[in-house]
C-alpha positions as CSV (number, residue, x, y, z in Angstrom):
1,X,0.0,0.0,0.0
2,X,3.0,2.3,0.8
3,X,4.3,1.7,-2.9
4,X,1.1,2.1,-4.2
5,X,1.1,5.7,-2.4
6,X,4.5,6.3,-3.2
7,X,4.0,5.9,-7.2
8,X,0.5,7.5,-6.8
9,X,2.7,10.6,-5.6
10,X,5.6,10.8,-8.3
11,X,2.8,10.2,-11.1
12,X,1.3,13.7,-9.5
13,X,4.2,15.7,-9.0
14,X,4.6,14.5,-13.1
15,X,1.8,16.0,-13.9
16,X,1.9,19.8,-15.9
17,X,0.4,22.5,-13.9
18,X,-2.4,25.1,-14.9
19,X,-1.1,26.8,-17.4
20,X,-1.8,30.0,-15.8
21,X,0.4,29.0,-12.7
22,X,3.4,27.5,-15.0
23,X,3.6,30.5,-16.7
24,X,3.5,32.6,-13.6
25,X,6.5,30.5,-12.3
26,X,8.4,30.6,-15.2
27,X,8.5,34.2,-15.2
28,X,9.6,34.7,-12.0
29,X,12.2,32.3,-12.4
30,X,13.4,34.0,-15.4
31,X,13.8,37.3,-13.6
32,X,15.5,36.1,-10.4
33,X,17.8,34.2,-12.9
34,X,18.6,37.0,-15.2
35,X,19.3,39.5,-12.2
36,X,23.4,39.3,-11.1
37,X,23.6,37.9,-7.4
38,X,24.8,41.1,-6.5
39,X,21.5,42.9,-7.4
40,X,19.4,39.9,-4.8
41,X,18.6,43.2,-2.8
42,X,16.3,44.4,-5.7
43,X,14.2,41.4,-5.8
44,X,11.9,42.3,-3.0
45,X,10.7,45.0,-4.9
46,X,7.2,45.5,-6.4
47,X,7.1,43.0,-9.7
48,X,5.9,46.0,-12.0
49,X,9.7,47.4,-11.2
50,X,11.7,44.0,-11.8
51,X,11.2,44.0,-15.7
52,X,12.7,47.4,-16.2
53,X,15.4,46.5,-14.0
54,X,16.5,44.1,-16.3
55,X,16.1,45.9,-19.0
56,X,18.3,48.5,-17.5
57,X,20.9,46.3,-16.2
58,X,20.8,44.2,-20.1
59,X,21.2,48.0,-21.4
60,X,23.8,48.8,-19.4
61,X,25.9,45.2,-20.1
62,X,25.4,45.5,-24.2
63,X,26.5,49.2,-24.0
64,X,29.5,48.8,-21.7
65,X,30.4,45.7,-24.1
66,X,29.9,47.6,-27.1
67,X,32.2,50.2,-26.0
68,X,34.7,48.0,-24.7
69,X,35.2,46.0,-28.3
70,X,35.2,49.7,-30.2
71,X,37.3,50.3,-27.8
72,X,35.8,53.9,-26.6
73,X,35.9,53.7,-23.0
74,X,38.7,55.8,-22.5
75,X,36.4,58.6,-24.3
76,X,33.9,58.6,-20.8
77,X,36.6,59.3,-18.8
78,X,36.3,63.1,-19.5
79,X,32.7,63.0,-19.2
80,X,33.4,61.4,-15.5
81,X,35.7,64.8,-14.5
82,X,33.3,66.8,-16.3
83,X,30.7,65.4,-13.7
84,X,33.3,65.8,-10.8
85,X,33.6,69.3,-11.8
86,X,29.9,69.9,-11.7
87,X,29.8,68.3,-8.7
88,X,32.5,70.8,-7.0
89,X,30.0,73.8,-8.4
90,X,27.0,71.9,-5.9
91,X,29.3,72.3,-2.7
92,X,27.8,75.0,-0.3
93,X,31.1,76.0,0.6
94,X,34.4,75.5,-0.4
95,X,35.5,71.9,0.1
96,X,39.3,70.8,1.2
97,X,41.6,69.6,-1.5
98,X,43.0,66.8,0.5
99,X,39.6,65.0,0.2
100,X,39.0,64.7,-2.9
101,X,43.2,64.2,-3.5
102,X,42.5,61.2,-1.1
103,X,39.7,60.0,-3.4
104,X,41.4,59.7,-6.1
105,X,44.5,58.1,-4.9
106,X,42.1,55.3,-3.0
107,X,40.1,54.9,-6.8
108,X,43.2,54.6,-8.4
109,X,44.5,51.7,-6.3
110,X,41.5,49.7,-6.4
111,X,41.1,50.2,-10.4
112,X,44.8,48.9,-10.0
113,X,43.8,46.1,-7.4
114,X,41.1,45.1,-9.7
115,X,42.9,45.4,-13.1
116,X,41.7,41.5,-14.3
117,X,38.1,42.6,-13.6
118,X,37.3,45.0,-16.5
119,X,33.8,45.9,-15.3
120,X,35.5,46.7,-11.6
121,X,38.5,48.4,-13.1
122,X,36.7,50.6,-15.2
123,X,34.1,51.3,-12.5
124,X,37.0,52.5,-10.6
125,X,38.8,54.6,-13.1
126,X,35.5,56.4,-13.7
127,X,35.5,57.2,-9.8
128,X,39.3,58.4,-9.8
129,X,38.2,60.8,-12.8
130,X,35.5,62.4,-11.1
131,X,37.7,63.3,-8.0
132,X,40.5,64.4,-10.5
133,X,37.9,67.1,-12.4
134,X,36.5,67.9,-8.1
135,X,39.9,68.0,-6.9
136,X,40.7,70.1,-10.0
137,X,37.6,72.7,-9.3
138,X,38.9,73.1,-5.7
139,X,42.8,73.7,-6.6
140,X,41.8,76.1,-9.6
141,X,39.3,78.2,-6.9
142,X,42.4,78.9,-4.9
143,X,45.1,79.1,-7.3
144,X,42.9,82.3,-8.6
145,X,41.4,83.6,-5.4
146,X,42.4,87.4,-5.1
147,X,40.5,89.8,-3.3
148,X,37.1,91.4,-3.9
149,X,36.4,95.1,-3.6
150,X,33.7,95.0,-1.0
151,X,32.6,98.5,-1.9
152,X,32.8,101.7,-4.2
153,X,35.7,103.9,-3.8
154,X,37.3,106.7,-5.9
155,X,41.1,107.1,-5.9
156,X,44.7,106.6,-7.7
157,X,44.9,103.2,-9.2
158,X,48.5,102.1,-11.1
159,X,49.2,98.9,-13.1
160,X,50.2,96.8,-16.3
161,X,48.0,97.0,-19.0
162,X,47.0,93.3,-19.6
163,X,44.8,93.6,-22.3
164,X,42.9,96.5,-24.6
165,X,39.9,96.0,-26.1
166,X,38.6,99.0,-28.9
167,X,35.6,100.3,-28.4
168,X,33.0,102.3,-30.6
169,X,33.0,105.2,-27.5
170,X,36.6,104.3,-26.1
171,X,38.4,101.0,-25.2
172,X,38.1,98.5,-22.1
173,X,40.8,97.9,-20.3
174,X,42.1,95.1,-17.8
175,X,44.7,96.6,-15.3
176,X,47.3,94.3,-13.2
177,X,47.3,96.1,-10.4
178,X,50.4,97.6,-8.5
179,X,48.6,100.0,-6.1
180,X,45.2,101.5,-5.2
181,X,45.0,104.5,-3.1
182,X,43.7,103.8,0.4
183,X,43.5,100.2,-0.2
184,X,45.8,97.7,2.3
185,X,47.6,95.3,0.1
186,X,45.3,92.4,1.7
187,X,42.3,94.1,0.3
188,X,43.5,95.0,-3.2
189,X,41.8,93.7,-6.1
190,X,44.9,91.7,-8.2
191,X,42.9,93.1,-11.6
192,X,40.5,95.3,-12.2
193,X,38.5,95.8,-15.6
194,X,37.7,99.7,-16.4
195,X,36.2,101.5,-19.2
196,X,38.0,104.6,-21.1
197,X,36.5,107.3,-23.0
198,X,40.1,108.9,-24.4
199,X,42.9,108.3,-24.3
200,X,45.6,105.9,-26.1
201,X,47.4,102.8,-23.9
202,X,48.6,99.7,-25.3
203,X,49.3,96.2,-23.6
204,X,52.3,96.1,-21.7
205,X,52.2,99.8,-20.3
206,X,52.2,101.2,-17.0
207,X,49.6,103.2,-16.2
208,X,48.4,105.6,-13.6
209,X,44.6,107.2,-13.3
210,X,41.9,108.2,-11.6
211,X,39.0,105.8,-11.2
212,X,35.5,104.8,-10.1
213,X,35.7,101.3,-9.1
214,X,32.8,99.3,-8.0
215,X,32.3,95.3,-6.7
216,X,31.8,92.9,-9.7
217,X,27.9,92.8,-9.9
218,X,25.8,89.6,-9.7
219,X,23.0,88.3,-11.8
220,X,20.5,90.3,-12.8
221,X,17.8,88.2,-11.9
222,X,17.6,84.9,-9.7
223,X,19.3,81.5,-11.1
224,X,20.6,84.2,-14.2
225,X,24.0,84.9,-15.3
226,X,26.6,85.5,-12.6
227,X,28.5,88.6,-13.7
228,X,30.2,88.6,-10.5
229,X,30.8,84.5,-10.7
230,X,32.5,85.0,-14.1
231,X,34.9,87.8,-12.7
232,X,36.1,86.0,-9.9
233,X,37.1,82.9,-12.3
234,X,38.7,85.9,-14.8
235,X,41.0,87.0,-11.7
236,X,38.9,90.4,-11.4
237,X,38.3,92.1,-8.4
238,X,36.6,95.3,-9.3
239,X,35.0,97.1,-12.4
240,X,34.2,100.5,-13.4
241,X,35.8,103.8,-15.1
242,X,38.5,106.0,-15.8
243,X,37.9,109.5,-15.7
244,X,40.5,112.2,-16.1
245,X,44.5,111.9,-17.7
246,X,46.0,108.7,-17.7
247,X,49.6,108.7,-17.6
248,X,52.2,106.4,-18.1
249,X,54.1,106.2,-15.1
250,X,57.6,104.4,-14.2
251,X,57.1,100.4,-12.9
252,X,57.3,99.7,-9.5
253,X,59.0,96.2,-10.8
254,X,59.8,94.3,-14.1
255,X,56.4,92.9,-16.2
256,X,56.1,89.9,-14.9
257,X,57.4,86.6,-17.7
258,X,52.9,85.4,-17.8
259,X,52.0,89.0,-18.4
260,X,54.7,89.2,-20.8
261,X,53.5,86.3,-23.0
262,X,49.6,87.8,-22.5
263,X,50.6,91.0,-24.0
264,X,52.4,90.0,-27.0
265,X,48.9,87.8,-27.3
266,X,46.5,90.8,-27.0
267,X,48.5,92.5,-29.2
268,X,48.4,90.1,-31.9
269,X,44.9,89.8,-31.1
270,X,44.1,93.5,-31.3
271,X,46.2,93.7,-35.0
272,X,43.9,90.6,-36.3
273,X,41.0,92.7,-35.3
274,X,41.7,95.7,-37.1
275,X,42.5,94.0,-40.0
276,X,39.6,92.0,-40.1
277,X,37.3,94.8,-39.6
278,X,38.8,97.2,-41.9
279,X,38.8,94.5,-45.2
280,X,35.0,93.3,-43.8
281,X,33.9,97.1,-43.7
282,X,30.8,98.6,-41.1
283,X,29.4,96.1,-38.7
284,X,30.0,93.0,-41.0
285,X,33.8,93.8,-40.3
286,X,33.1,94.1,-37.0
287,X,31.2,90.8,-36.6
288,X,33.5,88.6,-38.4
289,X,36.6,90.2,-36.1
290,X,34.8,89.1,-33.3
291,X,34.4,85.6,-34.5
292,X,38.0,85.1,-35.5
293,X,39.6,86.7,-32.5
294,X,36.5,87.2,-29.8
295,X,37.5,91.0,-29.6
296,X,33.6,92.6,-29.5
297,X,34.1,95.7,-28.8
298,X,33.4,97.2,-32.5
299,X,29.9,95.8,-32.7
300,X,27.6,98.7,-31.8
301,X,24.7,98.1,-29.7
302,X,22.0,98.6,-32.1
303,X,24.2,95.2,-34.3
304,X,24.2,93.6,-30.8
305,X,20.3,93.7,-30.8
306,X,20.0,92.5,-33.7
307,X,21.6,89.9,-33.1
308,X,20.0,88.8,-30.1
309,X,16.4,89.4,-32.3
310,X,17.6,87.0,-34.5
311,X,18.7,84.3,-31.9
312,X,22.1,84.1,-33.0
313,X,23.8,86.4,-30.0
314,X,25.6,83.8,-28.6
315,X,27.6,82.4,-31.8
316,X,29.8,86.1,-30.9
317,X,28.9,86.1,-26.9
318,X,31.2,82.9,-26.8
């Protein structure tokens, strides 16, 4: 009678299920098998996420194979350090450069430790590159810190013409300043960028003048452009006018070797422009000297407007 149980009991477990339930099985199966062990954790989840799961993960394997036989993947290693960069630019304040220095050395060891696991060693060189582009963010913030001017003042400001840009009503100016009058050496702006109505300078002078200098100003509106942002990362500590004689006035100490080299570029610059502009002729000159050598300053306003009408401002803002 046991037998007879017994083969009563393998004849039943033989037998195919409802279809319904078969199928149900089989489909979990096939997810719990296609999902890496590492991924168990995700299994709990609700069933209506498991499917795109592994659809993301299959995604994710093709792609990182396909790049691997093109042999590309050294191409997303920029991409990461542009992401570690953007990711300095989230920090509410300013972040220490051993930390992400530290990052990078620990990412690079593993990708090293791992070298026979591509997935793992790739994983890991992406890591390193995102701490190089933060740790790059936090050592170029204080290789150009300088100084702010915190408010308005009128006085005597000296220094090395840097560059000259023409204008339609004068020329713009950026100054390497040597001194500013009732300004403590810890305070002073290292450059400041001032407009000219007349007068003639050229890169490379030394220049003293009245002027009106004011704190870089931020955006105009919330979340806008940060005029005040981009002048900090330009070295700039202060904007605003010249009024009265400027005078070239005797060097306090020898043009620095950088400043050197920048001059002889503006100048260049500033020679490519003219000729441009005076072969081109009116505004079409103007625009195609900007576009060659990024030297603006001979499109008029009402050009500029235009421009901007026509959707196209930025091809010169650039």
């Amino acid at each position: 009678m046991v037998k007879s149980l017994r083969r009563q009991g393998e004849q039943g477990a033989m037998q195919p299920a409802p279809p319904g339930q078969e199928l149900g099985r089989g489909r979990r199966g096939a997810r719990a098998d296609a999902l890496p062990a590492r991924f168990g954790v995700l299994l709990p989840l609700s069933g209506s996420l498991q499917p795109h799961l592994r659809q993301l993960w299959l995604h994710l394997q093709n792609s990182f194979s396909r790049e691997a036989e093109r042999r590309r993947l050294f191409l997303w290693l920029p991409v990461a350090m542009g992401a570690g960069i953007l990711l300095y630019f989230t920090a509410d304040r300013e972040p220490a450069l051993w930390a992400p220095l530290l990052g990078l050395a620990l990412s690079g060891i593993a990708a090293f430790v791992l070298r026979l696991r591509r997935f793992a060693a790739m994983a890991c060189l992406a890591t390193a590159a995102a701490f190089a582009g933060f740790a790059a963010g936090v050592w170029r913030t204080a290789d150009i810190a300088a100084p702010m001017l915190e408010r308005p003042r009128i006085g005597k400001v000296t220094g090395f013409v840097e560059s000259v840009e023409a204008r339609d009503n004068g020329a713009r100016l950026v100054l390497l300043v040597t001194d500013l009058a009732n300004v403590p050496q810890s305070e002073r702006p290292k450059r400041v960028r001032v407009n000219i109505r007349q007068g003639s300078v050229a890169p490379g002078d030394h220049i003293a003048a009245t002027a009106r200098l004011l704190p870089p100003p931020g955006p105009a509106r919330a979340g806008g452009y940060d005029f005040g942002r981009d002048a900090f990362f330009r070295g700039i500590g202060a904007v605003g006018s010249i009024s009265g004689k400027i005078v070239v006035a005797p060097a306090p100490y020898a043009m620095p070797t950088r400043l050197a080299i920048d001059v002889m570029i503006d100048r260049a610059r500033n020679a490519l422009t003219r000729r441009i502009a005076e072969v081109g002729g009116g505004q079409g000159g103007a625009v195609a000297a900007a576009l060659v050598t990024g030297k603006r300053g001979l499109i008029t306003e009402a050009t500029n407007n235009d421009l901007r009408a026509a959707g196209i401002y930025h091809i010169v803002s650039v």
